[in-house]
C-alpha positions as CSV (number, residue, x, y, z in Angstrom):
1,X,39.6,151.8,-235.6
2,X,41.8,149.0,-234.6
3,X,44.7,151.2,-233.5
4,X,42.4,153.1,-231.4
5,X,41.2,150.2,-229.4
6,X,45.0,149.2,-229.6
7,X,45.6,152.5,-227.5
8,X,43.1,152.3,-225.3
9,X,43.4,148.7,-224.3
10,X,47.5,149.7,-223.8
11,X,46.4,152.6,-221.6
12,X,44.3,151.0,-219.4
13,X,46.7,147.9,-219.0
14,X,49.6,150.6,-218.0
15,X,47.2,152.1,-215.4
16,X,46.1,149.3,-214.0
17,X,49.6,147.9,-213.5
18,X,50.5,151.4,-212.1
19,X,47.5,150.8,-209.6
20,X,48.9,147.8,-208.4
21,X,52.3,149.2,-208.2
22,X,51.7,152.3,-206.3
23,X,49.5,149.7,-203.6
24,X,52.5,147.5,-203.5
25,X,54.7,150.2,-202.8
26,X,52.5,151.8,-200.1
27,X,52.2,148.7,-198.2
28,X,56.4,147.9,-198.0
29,X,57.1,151.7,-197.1
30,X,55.3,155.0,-196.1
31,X,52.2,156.8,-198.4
32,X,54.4,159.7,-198.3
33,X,57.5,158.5,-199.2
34,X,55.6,156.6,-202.3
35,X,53.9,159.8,-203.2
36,X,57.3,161.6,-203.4
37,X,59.1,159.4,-205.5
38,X,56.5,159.6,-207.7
39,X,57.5,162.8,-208.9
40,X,60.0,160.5,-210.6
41,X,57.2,159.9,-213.3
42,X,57.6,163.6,-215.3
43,X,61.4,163.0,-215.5
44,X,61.4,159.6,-216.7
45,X,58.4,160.6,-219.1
46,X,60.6,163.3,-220.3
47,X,63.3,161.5,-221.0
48,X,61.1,158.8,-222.9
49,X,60.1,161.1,-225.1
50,X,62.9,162.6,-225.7
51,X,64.5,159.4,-226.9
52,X,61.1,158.3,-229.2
53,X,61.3,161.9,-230.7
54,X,65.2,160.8,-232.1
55,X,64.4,157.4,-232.7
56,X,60.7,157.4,-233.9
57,X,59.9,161.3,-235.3
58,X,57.1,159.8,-238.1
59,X,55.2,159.1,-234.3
60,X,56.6,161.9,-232.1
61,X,57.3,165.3,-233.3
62,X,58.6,167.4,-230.4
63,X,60.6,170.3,-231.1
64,X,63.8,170.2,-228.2
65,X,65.5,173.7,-228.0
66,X,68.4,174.2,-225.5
67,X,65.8,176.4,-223.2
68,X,63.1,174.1,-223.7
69,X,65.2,171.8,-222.2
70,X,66.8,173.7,-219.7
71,X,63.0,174.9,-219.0
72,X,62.0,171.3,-218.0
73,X,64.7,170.1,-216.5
74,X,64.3,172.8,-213.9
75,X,60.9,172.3,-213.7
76,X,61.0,169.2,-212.9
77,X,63.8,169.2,-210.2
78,X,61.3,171.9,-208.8
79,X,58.8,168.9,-208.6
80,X,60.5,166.9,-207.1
81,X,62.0,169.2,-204.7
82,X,58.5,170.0,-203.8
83,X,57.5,166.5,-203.8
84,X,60.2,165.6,-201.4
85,X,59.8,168.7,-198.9
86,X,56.3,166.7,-198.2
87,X,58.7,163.5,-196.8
88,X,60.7,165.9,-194.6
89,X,59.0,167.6,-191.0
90,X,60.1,171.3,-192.1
């Protein structure tokens, strides 16, 4: 029971401080511009858990094939392609 209010109370911290962050952002620079570089998020999540998945595997079990990998790094290069194309007046 403890862990789970561990993980919630950790989840809701993180979103909170990502709430602030994104406001922060928005008001130094353009919405847009934010919005795109947020696409950063999937690539640095997937390299997180690609590094707890080595370090940590009694937590994270993901299985990391050569086309699974080459799978998401293209998909998210296509996010953030798409992501940027909304920053640019195509």
């Amino acid at each position: 029971m403890k862990s789970g209010l561990l993980v919630f109370v950790v989840n809701k911290s993180l979103a909170a401080f990502y709430f602030v962050g994104m406001n922060y952002a928005i008001s130094l620079t353009s919405a847009t511009l934010v919005n795109a570089l947020a696409g950063l998020q999937y690539a640095i999540l997937f390299i997180l858990i690609y590094i707890f998945t080595k370090t940590l595997p009694k937590f994270f079990k993901e299985e990391f094939t050569k086309g699974e990998l080459a799978l998401q790094s293209f998909a998210i290069i296509f996010i953030i392609a798409g992501l940027a194309l909304t920053v640019t007046n195509l």
